[in-house]
C-alpha positions in Angstrom: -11.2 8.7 -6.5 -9.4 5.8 -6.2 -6.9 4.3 -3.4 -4.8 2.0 -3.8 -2.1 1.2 -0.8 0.1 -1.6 0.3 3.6 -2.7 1.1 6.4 -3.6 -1.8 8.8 -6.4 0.0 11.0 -9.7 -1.2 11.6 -10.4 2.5 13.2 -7.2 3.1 11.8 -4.0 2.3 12.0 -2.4 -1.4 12.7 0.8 0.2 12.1 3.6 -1.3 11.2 1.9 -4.6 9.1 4.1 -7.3 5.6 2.0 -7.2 3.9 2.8 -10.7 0.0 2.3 -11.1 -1.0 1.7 -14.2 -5.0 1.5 -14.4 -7.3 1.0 -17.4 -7.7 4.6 -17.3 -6.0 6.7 -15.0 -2.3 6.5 -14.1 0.1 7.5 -10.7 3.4 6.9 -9.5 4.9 7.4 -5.9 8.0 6.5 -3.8 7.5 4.0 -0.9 8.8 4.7 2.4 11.4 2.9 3.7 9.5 -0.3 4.7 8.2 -0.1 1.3 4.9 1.0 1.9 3.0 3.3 -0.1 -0.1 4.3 -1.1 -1.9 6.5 -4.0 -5.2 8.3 -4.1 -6.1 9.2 -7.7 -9.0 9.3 -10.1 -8.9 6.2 -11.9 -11.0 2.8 -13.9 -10.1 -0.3 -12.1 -8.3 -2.6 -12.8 -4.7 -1.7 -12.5 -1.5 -3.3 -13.1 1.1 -2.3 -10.2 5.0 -2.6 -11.1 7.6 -1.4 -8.0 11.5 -0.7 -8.9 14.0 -0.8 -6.6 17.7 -0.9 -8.0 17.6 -4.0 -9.9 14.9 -5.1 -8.4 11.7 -5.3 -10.5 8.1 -6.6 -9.4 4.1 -6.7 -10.3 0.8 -7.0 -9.0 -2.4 -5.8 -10.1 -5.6 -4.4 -7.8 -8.9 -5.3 -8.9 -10.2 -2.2 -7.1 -9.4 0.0 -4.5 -7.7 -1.7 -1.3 -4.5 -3.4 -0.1 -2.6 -4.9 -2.7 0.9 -5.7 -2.0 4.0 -6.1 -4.4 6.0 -8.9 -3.6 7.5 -12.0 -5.3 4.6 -14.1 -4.6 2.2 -10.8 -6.5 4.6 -11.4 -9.4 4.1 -15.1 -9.9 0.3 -14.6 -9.4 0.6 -12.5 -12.7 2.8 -15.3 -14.3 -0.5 -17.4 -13.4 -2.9 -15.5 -14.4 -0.8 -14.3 -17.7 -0.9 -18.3 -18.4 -4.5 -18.5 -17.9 -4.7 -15.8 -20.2 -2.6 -17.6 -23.6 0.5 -15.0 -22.3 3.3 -14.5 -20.5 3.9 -11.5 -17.8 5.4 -9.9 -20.2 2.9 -10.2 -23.1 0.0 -9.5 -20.0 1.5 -6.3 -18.8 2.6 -4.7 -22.2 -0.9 -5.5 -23.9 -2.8 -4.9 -20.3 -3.7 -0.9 -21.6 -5.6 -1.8 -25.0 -6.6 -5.5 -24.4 -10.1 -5.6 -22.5 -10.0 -9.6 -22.4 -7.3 -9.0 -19.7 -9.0 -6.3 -18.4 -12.3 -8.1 -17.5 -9.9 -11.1 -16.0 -8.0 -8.8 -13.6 -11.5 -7.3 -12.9 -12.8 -10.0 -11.7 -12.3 -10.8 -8.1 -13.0 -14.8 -8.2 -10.9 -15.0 -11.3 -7.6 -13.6 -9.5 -8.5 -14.7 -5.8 -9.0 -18.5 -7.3 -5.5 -17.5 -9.0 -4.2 -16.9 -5.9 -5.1 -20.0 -4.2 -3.5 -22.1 -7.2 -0.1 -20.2 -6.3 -0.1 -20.7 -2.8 -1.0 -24.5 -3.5 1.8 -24.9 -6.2 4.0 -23.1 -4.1 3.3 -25.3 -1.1 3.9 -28.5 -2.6 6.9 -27.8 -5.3 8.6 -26.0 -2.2 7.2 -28.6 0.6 6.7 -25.1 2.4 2.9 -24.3 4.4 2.6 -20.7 3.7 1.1 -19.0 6.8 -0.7 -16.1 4.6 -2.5 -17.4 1.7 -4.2 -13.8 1.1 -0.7 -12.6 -0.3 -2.3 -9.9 -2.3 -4.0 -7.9 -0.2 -3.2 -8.9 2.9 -1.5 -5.9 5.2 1.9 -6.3 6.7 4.8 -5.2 7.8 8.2 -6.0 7.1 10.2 -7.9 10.0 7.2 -9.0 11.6 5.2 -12.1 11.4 2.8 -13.4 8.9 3.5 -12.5 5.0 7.2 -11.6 5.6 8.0 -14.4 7.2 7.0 -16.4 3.8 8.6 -14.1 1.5 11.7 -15.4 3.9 11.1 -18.7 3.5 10.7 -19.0 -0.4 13.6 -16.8 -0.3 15.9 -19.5 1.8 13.7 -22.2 -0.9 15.2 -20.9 -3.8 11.8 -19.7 -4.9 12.7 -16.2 -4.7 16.6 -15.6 -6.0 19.1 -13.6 -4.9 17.6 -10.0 -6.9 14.3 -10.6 -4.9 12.9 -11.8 -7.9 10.7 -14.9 -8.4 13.2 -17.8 -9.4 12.7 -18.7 -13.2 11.7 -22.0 -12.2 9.2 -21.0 -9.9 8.0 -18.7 -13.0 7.8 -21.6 -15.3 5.6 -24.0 -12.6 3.0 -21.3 -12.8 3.0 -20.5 -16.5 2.8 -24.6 -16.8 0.1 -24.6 -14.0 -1.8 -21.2 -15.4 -2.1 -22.4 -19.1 -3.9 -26.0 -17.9 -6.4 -23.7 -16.2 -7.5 -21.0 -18.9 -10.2 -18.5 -18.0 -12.9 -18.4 -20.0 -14.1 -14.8 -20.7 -17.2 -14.2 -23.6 -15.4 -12.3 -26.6 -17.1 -8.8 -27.2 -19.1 -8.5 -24.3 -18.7 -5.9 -21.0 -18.5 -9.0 -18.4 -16.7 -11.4 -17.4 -17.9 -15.1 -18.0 -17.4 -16.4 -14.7 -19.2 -15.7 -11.9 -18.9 -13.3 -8.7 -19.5 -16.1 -6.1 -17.3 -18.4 -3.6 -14.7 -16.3 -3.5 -14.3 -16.9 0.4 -12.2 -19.4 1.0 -9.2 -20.9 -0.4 -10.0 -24.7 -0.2 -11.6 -24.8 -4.1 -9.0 -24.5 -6.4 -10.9 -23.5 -9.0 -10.5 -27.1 -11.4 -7.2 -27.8 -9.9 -7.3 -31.8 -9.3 
């Protein structure tokens, strides 16, 4: 058994939005409340790709395994990352994410998407002159209307990082598909692992070739 939980936001709360968790095997979908929290307790194989709709309001994430893993705009241009790393798009990541076991040993892997992570904060920071007061974006708790990760969703929002659907801002989108495909992720074709390692994961201050 598997749980997954966290909170599905754009600066305000998606509430209410249908979260769908889409593992490599084993599938659930539930409603968030109406801070946009939810969370789902199934048997599944991690990873999983997590997509929350609200209205007109679409946006991803993924979990690596079982834990906090939020859906915001900032979870949606780590896939855009990562999806670059990759030789993809978001779209091309999440439609081939179910047969395609090179992107499931990447979104496996916890340094591959927590060194990810700490590209998109950095790109973020400087394209937006912004300092981001919760660099853990993905699996970081919070709660809408208080301090910490909301208040960043906020602040991209008033940026122009985030647009006006609570989506990530197509040019935000295309600094991190620029940024992912300079930084591919080497994974060994036909084996079970993942061809980087499991180590300094910690911290956020290696960027993981980023000069």
């Amino acid at each position: 058994m598997v749980s997954v939980a966290g909170t599905a936001a754009t600066g305000k709360a998606l509430a209410n939005a249908t979260i769908s968790i889409n593992c490599t095997r084993g599938s659930m979908s539930v409603a968030a409340d109406a801070n946009g929290n939810y969370h789902a307790a199934f048997g599944a194989v991690m990873p999983c790709m997590i997509t929350a709709t609200s209205g007109g309001t679409t946006l991803h994430s993924a979990a690596f395994a079982g834990g906090t893993y939020n859906v915001t705009p900032e979870t949606d241009l780590l896939l855009s990352y990562l999806a670059a790393q990759l030789g993809t798009n978001e779209s091309g990541l999440i439609a081939g994410f179910a047969t395609n076991t090179q992107f499931q040993q990447a979104l496996q892997n916890q340094t591959n998407v927590l060194t990810a992570q700490a590209a998109v904060v950095q790109n973020l920071q400087q394209k937006y002159s912004v300092t981001l007061s919760t660099p853990n974006f993905l699996t970081t708790a919070f709660t809408v209307g208080q301090p910490g990760e909301d208040n960043d969703l906020e602040a991209l929002l008033t940026l122009g990082a985030i647009d006006a659907n609570g989506e990530p801002d197509a040019a935000a989108v295309a600094l991190m598909a620029t940024m992912g495909a300079a930084h591919p992720i080497a994974i060994s074709p036909g084996t079970g692992t993942s061809g980087t390692g499991g180590t300094g994961v910690g911290g956020t201050g290696s960027m993981g070739g980023m000069m």
